[in-house]
C-alpha positions as CSV (number, residue, x, y, z in Angstrom):
1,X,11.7,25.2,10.4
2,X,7.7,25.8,10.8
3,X,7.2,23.8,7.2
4,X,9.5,21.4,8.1
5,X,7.5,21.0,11.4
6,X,4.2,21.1,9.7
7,X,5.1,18.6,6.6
8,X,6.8,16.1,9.8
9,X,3.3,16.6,12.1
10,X,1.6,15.6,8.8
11,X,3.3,12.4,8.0
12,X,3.5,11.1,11.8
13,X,-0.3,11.7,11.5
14,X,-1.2,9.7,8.2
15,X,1.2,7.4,9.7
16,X,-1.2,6.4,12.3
17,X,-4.5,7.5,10.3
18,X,-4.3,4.7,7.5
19,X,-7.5,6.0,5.8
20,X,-6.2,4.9,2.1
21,X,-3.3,2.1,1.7
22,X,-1.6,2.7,-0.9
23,X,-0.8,6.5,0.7
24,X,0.0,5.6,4.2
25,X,0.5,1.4,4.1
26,X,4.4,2.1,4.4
27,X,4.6,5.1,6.5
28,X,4.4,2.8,9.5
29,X,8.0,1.9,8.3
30,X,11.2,3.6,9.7
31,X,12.8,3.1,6.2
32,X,9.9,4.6,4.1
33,X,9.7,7.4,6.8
34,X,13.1,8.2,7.6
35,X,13.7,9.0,3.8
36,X,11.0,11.5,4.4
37,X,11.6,12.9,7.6
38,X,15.2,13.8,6.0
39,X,13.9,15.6,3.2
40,X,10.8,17.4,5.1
41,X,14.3,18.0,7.4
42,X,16.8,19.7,4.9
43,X,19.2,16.6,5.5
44,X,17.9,13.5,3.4
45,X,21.0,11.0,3.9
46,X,20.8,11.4,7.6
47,X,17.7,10.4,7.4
48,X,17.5,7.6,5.0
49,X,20.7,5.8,7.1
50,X,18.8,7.2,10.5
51,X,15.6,5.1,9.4
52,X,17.5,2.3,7.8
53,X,19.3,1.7,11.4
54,X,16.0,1.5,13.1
55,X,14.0,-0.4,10.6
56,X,17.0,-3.5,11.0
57,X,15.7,-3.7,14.6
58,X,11.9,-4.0,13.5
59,X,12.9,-6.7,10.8
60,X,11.0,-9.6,12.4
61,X,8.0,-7.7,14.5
62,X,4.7,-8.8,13.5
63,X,1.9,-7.1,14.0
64,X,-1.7,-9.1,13.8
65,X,-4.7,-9.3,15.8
66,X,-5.2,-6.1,16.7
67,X,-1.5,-6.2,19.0
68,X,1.3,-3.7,18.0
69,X,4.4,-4.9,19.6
70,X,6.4,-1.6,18.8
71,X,5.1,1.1,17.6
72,X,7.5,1.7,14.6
73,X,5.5,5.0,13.5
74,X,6.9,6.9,16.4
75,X,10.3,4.7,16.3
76,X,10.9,6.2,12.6
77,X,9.5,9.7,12.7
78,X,10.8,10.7,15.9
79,X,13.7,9.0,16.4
80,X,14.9,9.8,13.0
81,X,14.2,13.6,14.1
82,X,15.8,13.2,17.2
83,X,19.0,12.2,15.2
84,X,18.8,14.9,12.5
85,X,17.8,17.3,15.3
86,X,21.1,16.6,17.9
87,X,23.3,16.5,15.2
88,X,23.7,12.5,16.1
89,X,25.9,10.1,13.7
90,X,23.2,8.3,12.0
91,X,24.0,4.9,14.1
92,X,23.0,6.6,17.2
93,X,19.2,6.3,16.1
94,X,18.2,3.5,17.3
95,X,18.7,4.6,20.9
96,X,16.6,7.6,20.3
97,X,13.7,5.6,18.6
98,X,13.4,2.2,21.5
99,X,12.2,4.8,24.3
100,X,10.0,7.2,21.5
101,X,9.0,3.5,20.7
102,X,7.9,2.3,24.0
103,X,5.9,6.0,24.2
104,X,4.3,5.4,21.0
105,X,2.7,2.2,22.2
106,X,1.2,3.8,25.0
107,X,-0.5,6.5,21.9
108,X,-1.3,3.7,20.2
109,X,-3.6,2.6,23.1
110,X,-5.2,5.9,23.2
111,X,-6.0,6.2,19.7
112,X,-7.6,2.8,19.7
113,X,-9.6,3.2,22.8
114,X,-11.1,6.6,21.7
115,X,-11.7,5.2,18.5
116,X,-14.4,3.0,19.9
117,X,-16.6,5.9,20.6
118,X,-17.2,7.0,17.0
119,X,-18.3,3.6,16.1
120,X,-21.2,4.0,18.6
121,X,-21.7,7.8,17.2
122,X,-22.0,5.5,13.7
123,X,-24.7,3.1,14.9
124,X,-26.8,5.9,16.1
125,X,-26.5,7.5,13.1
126,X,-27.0,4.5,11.1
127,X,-30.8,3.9,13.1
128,X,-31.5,7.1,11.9
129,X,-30.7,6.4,8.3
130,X,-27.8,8.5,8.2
131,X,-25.4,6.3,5.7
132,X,-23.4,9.2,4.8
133,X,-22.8,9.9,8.6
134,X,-21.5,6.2,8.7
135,X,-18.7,7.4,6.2
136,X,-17.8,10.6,8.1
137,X,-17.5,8.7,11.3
138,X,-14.8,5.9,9.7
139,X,-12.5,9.1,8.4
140,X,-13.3,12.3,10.1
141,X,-12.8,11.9,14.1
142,X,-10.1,8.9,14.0
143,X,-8.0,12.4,11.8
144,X,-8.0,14.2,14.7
145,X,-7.3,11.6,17.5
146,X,-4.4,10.9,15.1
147,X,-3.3,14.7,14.9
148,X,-3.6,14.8,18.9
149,X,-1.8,11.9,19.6
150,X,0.9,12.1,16.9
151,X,0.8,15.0,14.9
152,X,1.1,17.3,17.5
153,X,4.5,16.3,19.5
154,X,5.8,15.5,16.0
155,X,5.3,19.2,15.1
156,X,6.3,20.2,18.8
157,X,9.8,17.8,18.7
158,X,10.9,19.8,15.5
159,X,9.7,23.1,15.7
160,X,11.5,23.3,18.9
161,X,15.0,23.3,16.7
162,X,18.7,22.1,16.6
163,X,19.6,24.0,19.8
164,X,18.5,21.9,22.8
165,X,18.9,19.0,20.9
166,X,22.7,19.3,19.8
167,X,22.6,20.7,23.6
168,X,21.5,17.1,24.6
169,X,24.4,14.8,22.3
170,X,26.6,17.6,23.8
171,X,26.1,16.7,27.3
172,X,26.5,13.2,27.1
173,X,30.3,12.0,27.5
174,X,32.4,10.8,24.5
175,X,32.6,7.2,26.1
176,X,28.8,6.6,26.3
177,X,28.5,8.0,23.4
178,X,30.6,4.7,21.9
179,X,28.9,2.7,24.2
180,X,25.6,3.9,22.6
181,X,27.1,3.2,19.2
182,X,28.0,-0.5,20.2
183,X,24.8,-0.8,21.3
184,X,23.5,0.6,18.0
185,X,25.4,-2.2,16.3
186,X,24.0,-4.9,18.2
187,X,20.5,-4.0,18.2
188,X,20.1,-5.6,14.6
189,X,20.3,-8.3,15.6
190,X,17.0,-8.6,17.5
191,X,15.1,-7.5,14.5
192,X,16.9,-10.7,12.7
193,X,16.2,-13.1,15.5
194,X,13.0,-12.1,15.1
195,X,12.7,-13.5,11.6
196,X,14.4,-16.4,12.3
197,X,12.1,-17.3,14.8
198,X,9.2,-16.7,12.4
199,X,11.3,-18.1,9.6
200,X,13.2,-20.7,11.0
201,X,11.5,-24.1,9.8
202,X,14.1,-26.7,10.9
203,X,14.6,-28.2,7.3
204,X,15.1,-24.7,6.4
205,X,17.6,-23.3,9.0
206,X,20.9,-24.2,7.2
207,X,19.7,-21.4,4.5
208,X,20.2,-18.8,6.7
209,X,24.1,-20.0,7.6
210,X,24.3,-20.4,3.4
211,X,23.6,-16.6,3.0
212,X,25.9,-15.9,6.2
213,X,28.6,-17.8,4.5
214,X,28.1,-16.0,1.3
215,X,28.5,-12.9,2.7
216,X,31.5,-13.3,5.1
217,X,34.0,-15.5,2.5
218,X,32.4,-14.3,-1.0
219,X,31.8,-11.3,-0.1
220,X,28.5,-11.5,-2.3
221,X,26.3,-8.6,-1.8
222,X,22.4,-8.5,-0.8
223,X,21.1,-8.9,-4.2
224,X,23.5,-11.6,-5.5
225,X,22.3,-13.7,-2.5
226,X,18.6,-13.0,-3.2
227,X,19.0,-14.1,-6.4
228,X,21.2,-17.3,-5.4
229,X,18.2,-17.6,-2.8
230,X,15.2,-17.0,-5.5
231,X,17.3,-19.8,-7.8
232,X,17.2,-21.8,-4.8
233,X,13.6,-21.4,-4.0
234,X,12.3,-22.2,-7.6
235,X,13.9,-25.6,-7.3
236,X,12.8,-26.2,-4.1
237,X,8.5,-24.8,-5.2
238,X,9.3,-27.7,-8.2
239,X,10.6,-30.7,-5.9
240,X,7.7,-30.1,-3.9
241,X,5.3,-29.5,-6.6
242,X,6.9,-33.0,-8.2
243,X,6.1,-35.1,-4.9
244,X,2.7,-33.8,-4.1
245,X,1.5,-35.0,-7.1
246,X,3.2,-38.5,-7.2
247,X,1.8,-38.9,-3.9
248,X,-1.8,-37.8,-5.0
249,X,-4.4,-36.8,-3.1
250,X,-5.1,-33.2,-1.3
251,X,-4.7,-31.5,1.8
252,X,-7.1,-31.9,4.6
253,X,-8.2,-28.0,5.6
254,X,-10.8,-28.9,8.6
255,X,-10.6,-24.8,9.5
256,X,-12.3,-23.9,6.7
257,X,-14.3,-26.7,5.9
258,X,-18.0,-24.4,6.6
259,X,-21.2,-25.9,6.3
260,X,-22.5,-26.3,3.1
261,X,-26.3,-26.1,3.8
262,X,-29.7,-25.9,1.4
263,X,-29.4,-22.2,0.8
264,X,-25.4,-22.2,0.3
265,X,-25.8,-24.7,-2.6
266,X,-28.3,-22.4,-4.5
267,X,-26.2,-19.6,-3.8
268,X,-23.6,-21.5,-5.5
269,X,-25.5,-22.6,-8.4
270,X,-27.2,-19.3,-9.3
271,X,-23.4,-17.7,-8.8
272,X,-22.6,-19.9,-11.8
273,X,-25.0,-18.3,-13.8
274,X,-24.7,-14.8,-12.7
275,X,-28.1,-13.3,-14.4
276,X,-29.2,-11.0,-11.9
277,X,-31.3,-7.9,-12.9
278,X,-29.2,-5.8,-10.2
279,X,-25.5,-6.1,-11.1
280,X,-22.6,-4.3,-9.9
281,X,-20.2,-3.0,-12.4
282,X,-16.5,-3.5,-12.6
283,X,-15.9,0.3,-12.0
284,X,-17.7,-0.4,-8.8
285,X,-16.3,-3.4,-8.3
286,X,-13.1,-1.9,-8.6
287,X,-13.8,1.3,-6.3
288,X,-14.9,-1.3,-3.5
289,X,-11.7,-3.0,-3.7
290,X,-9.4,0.9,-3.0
291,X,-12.1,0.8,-0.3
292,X,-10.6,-1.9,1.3
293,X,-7.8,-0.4,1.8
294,X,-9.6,2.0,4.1
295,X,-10.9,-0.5,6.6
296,X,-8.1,0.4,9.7
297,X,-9.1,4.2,9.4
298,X,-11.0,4.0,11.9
299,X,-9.5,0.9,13.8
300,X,-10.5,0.6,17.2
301,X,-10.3,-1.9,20.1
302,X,-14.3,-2.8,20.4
303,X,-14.8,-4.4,17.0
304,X,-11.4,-3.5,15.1
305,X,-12.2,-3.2,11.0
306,X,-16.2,-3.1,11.5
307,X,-16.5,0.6,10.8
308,X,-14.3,0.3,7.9
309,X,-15.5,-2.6,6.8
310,X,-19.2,-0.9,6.8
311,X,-17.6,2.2,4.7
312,X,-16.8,-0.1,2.2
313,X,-20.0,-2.2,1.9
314,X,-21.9,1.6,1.3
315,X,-20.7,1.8,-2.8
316,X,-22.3,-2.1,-3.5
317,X,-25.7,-1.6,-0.8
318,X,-26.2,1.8,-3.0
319,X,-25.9,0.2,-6.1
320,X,-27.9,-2.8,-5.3
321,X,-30.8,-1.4,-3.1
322,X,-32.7,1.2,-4.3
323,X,-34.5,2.9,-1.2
324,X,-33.0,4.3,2.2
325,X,-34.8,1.5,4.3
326,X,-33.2,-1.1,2.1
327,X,-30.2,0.0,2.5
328,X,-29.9,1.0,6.4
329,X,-31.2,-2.3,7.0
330,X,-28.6,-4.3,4.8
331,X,-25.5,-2.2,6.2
332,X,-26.4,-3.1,9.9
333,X,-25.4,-6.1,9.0
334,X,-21.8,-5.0,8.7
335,X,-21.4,-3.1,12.1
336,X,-20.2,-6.2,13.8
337,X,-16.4,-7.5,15.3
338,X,-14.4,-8.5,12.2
339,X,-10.7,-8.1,12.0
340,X,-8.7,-9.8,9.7
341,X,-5.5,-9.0,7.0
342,X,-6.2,-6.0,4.7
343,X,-4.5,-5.7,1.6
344,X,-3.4,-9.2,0.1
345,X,-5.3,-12.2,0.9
346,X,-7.9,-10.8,3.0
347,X,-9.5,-9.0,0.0
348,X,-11.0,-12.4,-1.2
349,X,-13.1,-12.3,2.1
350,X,-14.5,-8.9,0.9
351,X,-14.9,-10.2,-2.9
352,X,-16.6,-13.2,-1.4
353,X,-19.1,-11.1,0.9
354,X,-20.0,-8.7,-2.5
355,X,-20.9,-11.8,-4.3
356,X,-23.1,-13.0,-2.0
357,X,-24.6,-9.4,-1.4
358,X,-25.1,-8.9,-5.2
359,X,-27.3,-12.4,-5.2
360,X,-29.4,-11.6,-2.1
361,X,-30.2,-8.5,-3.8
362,X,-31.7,-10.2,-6.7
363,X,-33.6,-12.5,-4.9
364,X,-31.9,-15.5,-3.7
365,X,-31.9,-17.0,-0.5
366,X,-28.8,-16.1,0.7
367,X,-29.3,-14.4,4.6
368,X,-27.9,-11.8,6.3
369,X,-26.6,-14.6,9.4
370,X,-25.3,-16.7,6.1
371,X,-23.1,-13.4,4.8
372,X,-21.7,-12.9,8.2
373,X,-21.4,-16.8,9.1
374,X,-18.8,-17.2,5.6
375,X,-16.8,-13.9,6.5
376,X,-16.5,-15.2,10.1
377,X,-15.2,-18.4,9.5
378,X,-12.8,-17.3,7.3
379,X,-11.7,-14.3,8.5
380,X,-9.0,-15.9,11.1
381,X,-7.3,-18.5,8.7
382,X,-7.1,-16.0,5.7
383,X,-5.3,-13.2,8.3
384,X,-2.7,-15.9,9.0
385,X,-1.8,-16.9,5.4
386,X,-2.0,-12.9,4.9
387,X,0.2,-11.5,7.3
388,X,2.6,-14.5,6.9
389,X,2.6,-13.7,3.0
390,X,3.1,-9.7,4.0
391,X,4.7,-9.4,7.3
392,X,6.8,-13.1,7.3
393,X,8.2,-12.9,3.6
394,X,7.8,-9.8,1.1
395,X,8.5,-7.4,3.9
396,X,11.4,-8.9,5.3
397,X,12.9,-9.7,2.0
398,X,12.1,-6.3,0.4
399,X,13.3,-4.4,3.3
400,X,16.1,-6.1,4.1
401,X,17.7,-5.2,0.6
402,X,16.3,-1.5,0.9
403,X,17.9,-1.5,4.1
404,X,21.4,-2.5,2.9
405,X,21.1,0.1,-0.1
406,X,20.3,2.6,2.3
407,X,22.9,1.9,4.8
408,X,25.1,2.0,1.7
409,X,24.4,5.5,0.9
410,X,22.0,4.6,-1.7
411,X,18.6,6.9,-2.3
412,X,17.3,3.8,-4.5
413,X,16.9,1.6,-1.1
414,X,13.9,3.2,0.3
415,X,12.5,3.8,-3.2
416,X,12.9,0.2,-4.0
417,X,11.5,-1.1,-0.8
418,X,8.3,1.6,-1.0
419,X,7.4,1.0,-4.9
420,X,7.9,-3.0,-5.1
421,X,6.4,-3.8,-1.9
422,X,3.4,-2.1,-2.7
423,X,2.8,-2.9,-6.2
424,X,2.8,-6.2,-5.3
425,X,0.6,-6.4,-2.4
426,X,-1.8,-4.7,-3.6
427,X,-2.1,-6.4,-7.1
428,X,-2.2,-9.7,-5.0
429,X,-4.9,-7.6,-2.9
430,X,-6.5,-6.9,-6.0
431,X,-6.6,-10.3,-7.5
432,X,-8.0,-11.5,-4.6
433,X,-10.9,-9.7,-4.6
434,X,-11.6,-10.0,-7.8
435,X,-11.7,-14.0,-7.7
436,X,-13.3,-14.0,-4.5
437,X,-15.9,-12.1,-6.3
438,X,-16.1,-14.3,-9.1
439,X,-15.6,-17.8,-7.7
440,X,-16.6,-17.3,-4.1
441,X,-15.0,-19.3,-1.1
442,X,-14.1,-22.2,-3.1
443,X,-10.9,-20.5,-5.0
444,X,-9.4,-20.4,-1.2
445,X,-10.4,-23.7,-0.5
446,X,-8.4,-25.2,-3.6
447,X,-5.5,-23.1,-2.8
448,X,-5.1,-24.5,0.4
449,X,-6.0,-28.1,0.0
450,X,-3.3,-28.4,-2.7
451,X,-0.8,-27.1,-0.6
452,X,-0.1,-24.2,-2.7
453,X,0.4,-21.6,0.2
454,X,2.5,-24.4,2.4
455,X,5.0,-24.8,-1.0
456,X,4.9,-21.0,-2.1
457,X,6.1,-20.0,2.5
458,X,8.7,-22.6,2.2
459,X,10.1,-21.6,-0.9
460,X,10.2,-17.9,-0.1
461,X,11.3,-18.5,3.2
462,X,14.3,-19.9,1.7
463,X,15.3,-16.7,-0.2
464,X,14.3,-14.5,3.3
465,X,16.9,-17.2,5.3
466,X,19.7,-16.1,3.0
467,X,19.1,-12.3,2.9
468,X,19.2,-12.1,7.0
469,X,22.2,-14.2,6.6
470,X,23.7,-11.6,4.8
471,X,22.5,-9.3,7.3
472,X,23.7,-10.8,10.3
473,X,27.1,-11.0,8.2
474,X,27.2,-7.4,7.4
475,X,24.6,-5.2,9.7
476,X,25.7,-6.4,13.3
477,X,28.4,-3.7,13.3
478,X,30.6,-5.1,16.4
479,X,34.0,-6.2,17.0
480,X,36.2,-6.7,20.1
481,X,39.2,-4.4,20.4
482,X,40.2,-6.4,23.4
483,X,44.3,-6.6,23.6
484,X,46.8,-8.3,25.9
485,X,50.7,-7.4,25.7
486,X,53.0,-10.4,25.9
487,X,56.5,-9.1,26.6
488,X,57.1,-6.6,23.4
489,X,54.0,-8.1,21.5
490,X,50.6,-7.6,21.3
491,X,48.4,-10.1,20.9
492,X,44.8,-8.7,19.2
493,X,41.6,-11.1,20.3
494,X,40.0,-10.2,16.8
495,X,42.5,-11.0,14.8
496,X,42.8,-14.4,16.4
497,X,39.0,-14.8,15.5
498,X,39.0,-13.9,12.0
499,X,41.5,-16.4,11.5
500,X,39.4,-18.7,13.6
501,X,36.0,-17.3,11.6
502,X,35.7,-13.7,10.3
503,X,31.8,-12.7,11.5
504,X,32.0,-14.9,14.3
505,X,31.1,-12.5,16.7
506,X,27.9,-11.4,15.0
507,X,26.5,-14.8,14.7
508,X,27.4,-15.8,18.2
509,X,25.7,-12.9,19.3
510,X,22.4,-13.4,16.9
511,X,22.2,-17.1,17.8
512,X,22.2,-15.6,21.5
513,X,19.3,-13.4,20.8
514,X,17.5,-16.2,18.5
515,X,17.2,-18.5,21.4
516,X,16.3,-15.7,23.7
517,X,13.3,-15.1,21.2
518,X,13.0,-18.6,20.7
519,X,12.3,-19.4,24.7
520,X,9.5,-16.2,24.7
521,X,11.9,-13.8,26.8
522,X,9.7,-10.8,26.8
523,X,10.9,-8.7,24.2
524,X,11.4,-5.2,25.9
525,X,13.6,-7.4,28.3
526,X,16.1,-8.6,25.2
527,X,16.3,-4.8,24.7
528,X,17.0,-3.9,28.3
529,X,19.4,-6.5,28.4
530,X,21.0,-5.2,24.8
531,X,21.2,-2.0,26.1
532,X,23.0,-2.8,29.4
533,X,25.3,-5.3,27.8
534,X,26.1,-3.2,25.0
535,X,27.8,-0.6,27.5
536,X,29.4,-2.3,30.0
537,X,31.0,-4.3,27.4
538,X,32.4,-1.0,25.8
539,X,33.7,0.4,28.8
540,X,35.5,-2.6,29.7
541,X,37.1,-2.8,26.4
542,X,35.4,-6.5,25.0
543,X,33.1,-4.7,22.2
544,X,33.7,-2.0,19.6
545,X,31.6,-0.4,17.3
546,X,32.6,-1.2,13.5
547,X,32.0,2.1,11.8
């Protein structure tokens, strides 16, 4: 049980300390994590369907801007425990992880505030030419917090054993426990209203009934409908594609429309030539780009990604500037608020600001305030297109089908989700770099005055409609065993509503919840209100869990 505790303390801690993405990008995901827990546990299929249950609530949370609306680190690691540890049925996670969840935001706050201290530790370090300091403070302090905050109880909650646990699921009465389960079967649907809401472009909307459809009379399964949806999006991209260019002309993008002064245009024209004495590599190009993937390590409340960002700039400033002085005084520049999204679109932002480093390095008139002027302006618009890419499409897609193949007893699920969905975030994050590098600002410019991104959401959103319509078919596990006898018969409510429309239930129920989201009912409220529905209804006899 200790190396079970110890391997558990370790991932809820690289869970929160994200100091290399492609290691701990999807450990903040109860479907990645409850795989592992499971194994580090002894009982891998509890765990997988444990983390599979709670990730189907967590669908449609987005985190940007610094915000965390759940903390889904402590949701999957703990409450997957918490299951494994009781001796729980699998479906009875998510009521373990929504309280470790509402705990884990209050970490979350912690970790960030105390975060902000190092970064102050790193400017003082920095005005003494310290640039390896700098480094130590983006990695080395923000380990520990993590190990505190998370590592710690994670360690404590397992090493503690089955005993009191199993104590715990023994104590509570057979009753609640169904009520629990019904509740368990509801909760989906929050995480799919969710996505609707994010999702849920008007034009788009009858999608989502499509894949419901599929499901409940075709009984089609996740990936048939994601590939009827994929199908469905292609035509769609080439319809739109078709009528932007009859109808000519480009789209207006006033947001990022910056300033093109005297020194930008010589910036641009000696980019286009690229002869520059100092040049970086494409081994160092490359290492900068896995550095991006470092800039939360440290991520803190006063100025978010500066300190990573600052770690990363280190490998080009070395290369480029050959004395200390030179190269103190070009990272200062760095040390500043910037936030914005990490690993697929945002890269072009770092591409673009190694560009413009390499030619002020050789000379040209390209300022410090004209380095940070580009990456501000551009660092809000490219976080929305990058989380909307990430956190509104490839996620939900991706994990909705991992989520099914878990739930279905199949290993492959997680594994699936894990591998595909990074692979291809971080060759998108890669690309980008690369051609902000190479072509500077104006390859996002084009992109977005065609319309690409606009054509590439809407078509994708298509194929993420149908797979939580398959969901909401399939995943909201209620029925109603509600019964009235008539004389010697019995007439059975459900049965008069599959003849009416099998899934009914579940649909009314997540078109409930969508306008709920839809209106901005504070969240935790929805789940309050889940929760005390969810049990009343099964002790009157109107719900039942579908097992």
């Amino acid at each position: 049980m200790v190396i079970s505790a110890i391997l558990v303390a370790l991932l809820a801690t690289l869970g929160q300390w994200w100091f290399f993405g492609p290691v701990t990008k999807c450990l903040v995901y109860p479907l990645t994590t409850g795989l592992l827990t499971g194994i580090f546990m002894g009982d891998p299929m509890t765990g997988m369907i444990a983390g599979a249950n709670i990730q189907l609530i967590y669908l449609g949370w987005i985190s940007a801007g610094g915000t965390m609306p759940s903390n889904t680190i402590v949701a999957g690691i703990f409450g997957t425990a918490m299951t494994i540890l009781s001796g729980a049925d699998a479906t009875m996670a998510v009521t373990f992880a929504i309280p470790f969840s509402m705990f884990g935001l209050l970490l979350n706050q912690i970790y960030m505030t105390v975060n902000s201290f190092w970064i102050h530790r790193a400017d003082a370090l920095l005005e003494k030419g310290n640039i390896r300091g700098v480094r130590l403070m983006n990695f080395v302090p923000s380990f520990f917090v993590a190990l505190l905050l998370y590592g710690i109880p994670a360690f404590a909650l397992v090493i503690s054993g089955k005993s009191w646990g199993t104590a715990l699921i023994n104590a509570i009465p057979e009753s609640l426990v169904s009520a629990l389960q019904v509740v368990g079967g509801i909760m989906p649907a929050l995480g799919i209203a969710m996505l609707l809401n994010y999702l849920g472009k008007r034009k788009l909307v009858p999608y989502f009934f499509l894949g419901f459809f599929m499901a409940i009379y075709l009984k089609l399964d996740i990936m048939a409908i994601a590939i009827f949806g994929g199908i469905a999006a292609i035509i769609m991209f080439m319809n739109d594609s078709k009528k932007a260019k009859a109808e000519g002309g480009e789209k207006k993008v006033k947001r990022l429309t910056l300033k093109k002064n005297e020194q930008t245009r010589e910036y641009e024209e000696e980019q286009a030539e690229r002869n520059y004495e100092k040049k970086l590599s494409k081994g160092d190009l490359v290492k900068t780009w896995l550095a991006t993937t470092s800039t939360e390590s440290c991520y803190n409340y006063e100025r978010l990604q500066a300190l990573g960002i600052a770690n990363l700039m280190i490998g080009p400033i070395r290369k480029l500037y050959e004395t200390a002085e030179a190269q103190t005084r070009e990272l200062k520049k760095y040390m500043v608020f910037y936030n914005s999204e990490v690993f697929t679109i945002g890269p072009i932002i770092n591409g673009i600001t190694v560009s413009m480093e390499e030619a002020r390095a050789n000379g040209a008139n390209v300022s410090a305030d004209d380095i940070n002027s580009v990456r501000t302006g551009l660092m809000g618009p490219v976080a929305g297109i990058g989380d909307t890419v990430m956190q509104g499409i490839l996620f939900p897609i991706l994990a909705g089908i991992g989520c099914t193949m878990a739930l279905d007893g199949n290993y492959l699920g997680p594994v699936f989700f894990t591998v595909l969905f990074e692979v291809l975030i971080f060759t998108c994050g890669f690309l980008m770099f690369m051609n902000g590098y190479k072509y500077g600002k104006t390859t996002l410019l084009k992109i977005l005055k065609n319309g690409v991104i606009d054509k590439v959401t809407n078509a994708f959103s298509i194929v993420g409609l149908m797979v939580v319509g398959n969901m909401a078919a399939t995943r909201i596990t209620v029925n109603t065993p509600f019964k009235v006898t008539m004389g010697s018969g019995v007439i059975k409510f459900q049965e008069i509503l599959n003849s009416l429309l099998p899934g009914l239930i579940p649909l009314v129920i997540t078109l409930i919840v969508w306008k709920l989201v839809a209106k901005k009912i504070n969240v935790t409220w929805i789940v309050v209100g889940i929760f005390v529905i969810g049990i009343a209804a099964s002790y009157l006899g109107i719900l039942g869990y579908v097992g």
